[in-house]
Every structure is written in C-alpha cells, then in structure tokens.
N, C-alpha and C positions, 0 to 999 in steps of 0.2 A: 494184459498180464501184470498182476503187483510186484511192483521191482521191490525186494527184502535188503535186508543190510550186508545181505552175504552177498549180493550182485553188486553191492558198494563196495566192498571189501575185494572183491572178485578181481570189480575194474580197476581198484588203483592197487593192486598188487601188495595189498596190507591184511592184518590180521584184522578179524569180525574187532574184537578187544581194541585193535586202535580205531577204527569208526565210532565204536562208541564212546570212547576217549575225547575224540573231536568234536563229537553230538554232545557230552556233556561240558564242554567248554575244559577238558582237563589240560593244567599246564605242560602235563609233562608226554607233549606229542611237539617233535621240532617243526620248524617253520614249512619246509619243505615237504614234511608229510602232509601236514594240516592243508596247507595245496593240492595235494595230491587227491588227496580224499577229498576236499570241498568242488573239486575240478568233478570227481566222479559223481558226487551228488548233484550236482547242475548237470551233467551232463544225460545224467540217468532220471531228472524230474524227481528225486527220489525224499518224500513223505517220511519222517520219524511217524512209530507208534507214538503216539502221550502217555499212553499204558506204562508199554513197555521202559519210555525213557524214565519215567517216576523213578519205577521198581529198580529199575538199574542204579539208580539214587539210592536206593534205601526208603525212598517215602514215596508216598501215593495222593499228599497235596488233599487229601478228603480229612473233612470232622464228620462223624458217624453221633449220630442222636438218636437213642433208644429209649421210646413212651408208649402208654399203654393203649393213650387213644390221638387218632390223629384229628378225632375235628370237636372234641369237646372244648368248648368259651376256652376256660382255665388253661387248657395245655397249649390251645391257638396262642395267649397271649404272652406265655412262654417264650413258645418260639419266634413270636415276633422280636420278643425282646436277643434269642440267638441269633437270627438276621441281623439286626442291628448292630449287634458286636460285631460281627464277621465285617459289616459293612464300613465302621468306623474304624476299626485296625487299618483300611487303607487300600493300594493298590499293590502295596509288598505280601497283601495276605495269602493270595493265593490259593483258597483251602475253598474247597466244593464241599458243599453240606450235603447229606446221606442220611435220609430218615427209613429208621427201621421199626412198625409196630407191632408188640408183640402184645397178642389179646389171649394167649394160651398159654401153661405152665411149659408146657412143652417150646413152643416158640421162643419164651424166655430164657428157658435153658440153651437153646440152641443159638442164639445170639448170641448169650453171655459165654459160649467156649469158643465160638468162630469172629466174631470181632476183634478183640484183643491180640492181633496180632500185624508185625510190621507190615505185612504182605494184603494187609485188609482195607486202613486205616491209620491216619496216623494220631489220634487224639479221637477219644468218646464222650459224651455227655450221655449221662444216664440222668432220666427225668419221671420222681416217683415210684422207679421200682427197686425197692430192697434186697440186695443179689443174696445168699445164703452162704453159710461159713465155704461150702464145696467150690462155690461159684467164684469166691470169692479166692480161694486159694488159685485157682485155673489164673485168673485175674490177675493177682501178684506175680505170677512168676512169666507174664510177658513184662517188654517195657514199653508199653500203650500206657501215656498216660489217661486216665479215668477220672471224669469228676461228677461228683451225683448232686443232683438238683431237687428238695421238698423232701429229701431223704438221707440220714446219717449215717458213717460207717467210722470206725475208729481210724482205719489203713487207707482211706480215702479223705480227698480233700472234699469240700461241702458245702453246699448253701443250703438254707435251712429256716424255718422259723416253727416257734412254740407254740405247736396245737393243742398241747394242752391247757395253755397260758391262754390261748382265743378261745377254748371250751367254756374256762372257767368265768372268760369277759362278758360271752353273752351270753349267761345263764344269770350271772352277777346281776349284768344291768335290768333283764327281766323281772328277777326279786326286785330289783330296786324300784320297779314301777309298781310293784303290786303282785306279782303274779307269782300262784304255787305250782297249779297246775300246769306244767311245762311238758310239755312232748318233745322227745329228740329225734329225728327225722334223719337216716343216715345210711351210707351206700353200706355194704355187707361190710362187718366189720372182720371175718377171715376171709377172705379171698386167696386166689391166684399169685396176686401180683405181690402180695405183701404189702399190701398199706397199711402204712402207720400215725398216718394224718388223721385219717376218721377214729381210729382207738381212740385215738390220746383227746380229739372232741370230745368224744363219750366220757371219757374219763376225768376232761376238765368239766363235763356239764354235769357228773356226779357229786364231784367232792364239790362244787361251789353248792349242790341240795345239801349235801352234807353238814356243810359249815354252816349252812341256814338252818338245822334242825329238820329237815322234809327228808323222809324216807323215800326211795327210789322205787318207781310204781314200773313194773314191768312193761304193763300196760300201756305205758304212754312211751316205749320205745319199739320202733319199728326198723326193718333194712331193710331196701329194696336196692337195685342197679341204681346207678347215677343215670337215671333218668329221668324227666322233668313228668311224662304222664302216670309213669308207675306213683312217684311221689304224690303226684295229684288222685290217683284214686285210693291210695293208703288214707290222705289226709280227709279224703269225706268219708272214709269209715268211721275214723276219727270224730268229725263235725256233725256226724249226724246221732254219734252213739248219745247216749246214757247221760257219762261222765264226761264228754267233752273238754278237751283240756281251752286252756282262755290265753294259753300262746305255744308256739311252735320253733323249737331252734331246729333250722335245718342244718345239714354238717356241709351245706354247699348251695349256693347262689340258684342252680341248676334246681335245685328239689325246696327251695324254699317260693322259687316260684310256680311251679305245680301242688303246692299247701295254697298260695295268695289262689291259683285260678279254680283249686277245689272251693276256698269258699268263696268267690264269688257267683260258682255256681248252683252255692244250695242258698244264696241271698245274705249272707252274713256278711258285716261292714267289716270294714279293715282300716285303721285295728281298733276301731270303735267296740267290735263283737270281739278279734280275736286278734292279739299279737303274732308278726312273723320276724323272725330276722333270721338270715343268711350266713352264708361265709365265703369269700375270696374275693367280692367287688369285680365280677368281669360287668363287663359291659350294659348288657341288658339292666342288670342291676340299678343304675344307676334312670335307665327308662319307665322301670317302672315304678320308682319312689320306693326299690327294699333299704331297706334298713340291714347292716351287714358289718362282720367283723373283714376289713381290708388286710389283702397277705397283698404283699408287691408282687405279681406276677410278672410281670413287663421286667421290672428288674432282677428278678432270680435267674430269668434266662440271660439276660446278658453279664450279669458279675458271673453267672457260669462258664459262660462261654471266653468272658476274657480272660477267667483264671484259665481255663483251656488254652487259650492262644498263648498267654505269658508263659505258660510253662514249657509251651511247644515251642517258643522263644528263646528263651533262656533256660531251657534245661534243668529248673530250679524244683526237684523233688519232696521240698518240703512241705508237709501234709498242714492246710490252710481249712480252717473253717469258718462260715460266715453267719453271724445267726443278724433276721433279718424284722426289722419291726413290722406288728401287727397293730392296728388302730377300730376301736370301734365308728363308723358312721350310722350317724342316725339321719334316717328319712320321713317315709308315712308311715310304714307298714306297722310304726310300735307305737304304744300309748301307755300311761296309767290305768290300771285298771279301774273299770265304773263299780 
C-alpha cells in the first residue's frame, strides 16, 4: 500500500501543510516538529511525489520547446544547440526539457493556450512558429516567460536573422556569376505554421531581380513541403522543360539538394550545366559540396535558451532582441556562367 503525506502527517500528529513545510526545507517549522515529522517519514519509508513537491513550489523545474518538425536537419540543429545551453548553465539548472510538436493549426492553437501557464512549465521556447494577435494575447496575461526563436514579435524577446537580407545574398551572387534565369525553389509560402523565413527569401530573391532590371518569371517559382524528393521532382520538370532556368535558389539546404540529385539524374553537370545554392548550412550541406547562405542554427537555439534560463534567473522581464549574422559559403554547386 502507498504511504501519502496524509499517513505522514497522521503519524506525527501534525498538519498535511506542516510536512510539506518540512519536505520543502521551510524555515519556519521549530526543531522539534521537524523531528517529529522526519522520525515519521523514516519510519513509514515514506517517498515525496517530485510532481507534487515542484507544484507546491510554484515551479515544475521543466523548459517546454514548441517546433513544427521534430526530425528536420535545421530544427535538430537547433536543439542541439538548446541541450547545450541547459547543459552549460550547470548542475544548479535543474530544468527538464519537454518537446512539444505541433504539425496542425489546430495543435498550435492548442499548445499556445495550454502551456503558458505556472502549473505546466516554467519557461517556453517557441521555435519558428509565429503565435497570432489572439495567441498572443492568452500569452501575455500568464507570467511564463516566452522566448521565440527564427521568429519576431514586438511583446516578445527574440532571436532572429534576415531573411530577407540572405534572399537578396543569394540571388545577388547568382547575377554576379552570370546568371538571369534563376528559379526560386521554396516550402509553401502560406502555411499552417506561419513562416516568415520563406516569404521574406522570396521577397529578398525578388527585389535583388528587381534591382538587376529582370522581371519576375512566375515560371521559375515553384512550392512544395520542405521535402528533399518533392523538391527533386519539381526540379526535373524544371530541367527537362523548354526554358530551363541555368541556376536554382532553393529557400533551404533540404530542397536544394533534391534540385542537385534531380539533375544528376537527367545527366546535367553541376554547376558546369546548372547553378544550385541553398540556405541554412546543416550538415549534409557541407558533404555534398552545396554552396549556401549560413544562418547559425547551433547558436540560435542556445542564445534562446540562455535568454530563457537568465530570465528564469533573474526575473529580468525586459524584452531583448537578437538579430543574428548570415554568411554566404561558396562550394561546388555554383559557377560563372558558360
């Protein structure tokens, strides 16, 4: 039979309220009680919930991390970088990581009212999804703090970088090699989740044709899932048509390499026949010789997570934003045009 705290209280002739007084190390239980009670607990073998004693805290010792995919490169490398934080904070950190993904508007929604609150979690990272003005209100009026990561809010603190600003990098350097006909390769630009990383691509690989004088071919803009084979069969429709574009910005590492293995399978050199370049530098990236605008991934999740931990720290509610440098690297995958 499970001995509860009320057969602690029972045996040493004290209130439920002063065992957990004791269980929480509170000073203000006399010497003689504290005896009393630690006598009945020895003597009853008697086991605290961890649950329970959190909540009686006021915390529950958990960071809660809300993403939309749990095994895609980019968001792995994330949260390697949130491990890391949690793990360098120390042995004072105490806090259990709680991943929650949400692949549905509905699941989003449902997250962003039930999280935020003391009884749940004590500190969130949101990673990539953009809450909405309602979500956002629910949000405000617990005191969980929230910090969003690859996504900005005015009432929130931020890590962040300029995708529009890496749109316009690697269409730049494309013209600079030569190349008009450019194809933009990119996940659904309305979604679910609210991304605002692939717009604002599109929108830097616009105005940088713009500023070049080349009108924007509709043609040579495609959306599929951030998936590596959808992108690979989009891009040999692409390679086999007509007009054939003679390079390819994909809006992700992920879909730039499903362009590289579409055309090596209809025999086109790379990037002898056709330019590819990427965007976010995960791993692979770097094995197959793409060519890529770099966002620090590794480090967006841990400056998140330590503004997380500081402020869970120190109580410091002042709204902090980080914007984070982007770098173009060049590989194989691009050349001057022949």
């Amino acid at each position: 039979m499970t001995v509860t705290i009320r057969d602690v209280a029972k045996k040493a002739n004290v209130g439920i309220a002063t065992v957990s007084r004791v269980l929480n190390d509170n000073p203000a239980v006399s010497p003689s009680t504290r005896e009393k009670v630690l006598k009945a607990i020895e003597d009853l073998d008697y086991t605290p919930n961890p649950t329970a004693q959190r909540l009686s805290l006021g915390r529950t010792h958990t960071i809660s991390v809300i993403l939309p995919f749990l095994t895609i490169p980019s968001f792995v490398e994330r949260l390697r970088g949130v491990q890391h934080a949690m793990a360098d904070c120390g042995l004072d950190c105490e806090y259990d990581l709680v991943l929650y993904g949400a692949d549905t508007s509905e699941r989003i929604d449902y997250l962003f009212s039930i999280l935020p609150r003391k009884s749940r979690t004590d500190g969130i990272l949101i990673l990539s999804l953009r809450p909405d003005e309602i979500q956002v209100q629910r949000m405000l009026q617990s005191d969980v703090p929230i910090i969003l990561v690859d996504v900005t809010y005015p009432k929130f603190s931020s890590v962040y970088v300029d995708n529009f600003k890496g749109g316009m990098m690697a269409t730049q350097y494309l013209l600079g090699l030569g190349h008009h006909k450019i194809a933009f390769l990119s996940d659904y630009l309305k979604n679910v989740f609210r991304f605002s990383a692939m717009k604002d691509r599109f929108d830097g690989y616009c105005q940088a044709l713009k500023d070049a004088g080349i009108e924007f071919n509709p043609a040579y803009h495609r959306q599929v899932p951030h998936d590596r084979e959808q992108a690979r069969e989009v891009a040999k429709e692409w390679l086999a048509g007509e007009h054939r574009p003679t390079a390819i910005f994909a809006s992700s590492d992920m879909q730039a390499i499903g362009a590289l293995f579409a055309a090596r399978e209809l025999g086109l050199r790379v990037p002898e026949d056709l330019s590819i370049i990427g965007f976010d530098d995960i791993r692979d990236a770097e094995l197959v010789g793409l060519t890529t605008i770099r966002q620090p991934l590794f480090e967006s999740g841990y400056t998140g997570a330590m503004m997380l931990l500081d402020r869970l720290r120190t109580g410091n509610k002042e709204t902090k934003t980080v914007l984070q440098e982007i770098e173009l690297v060049e590989r194989k995958t691009t050349a001057p045009i022949s």
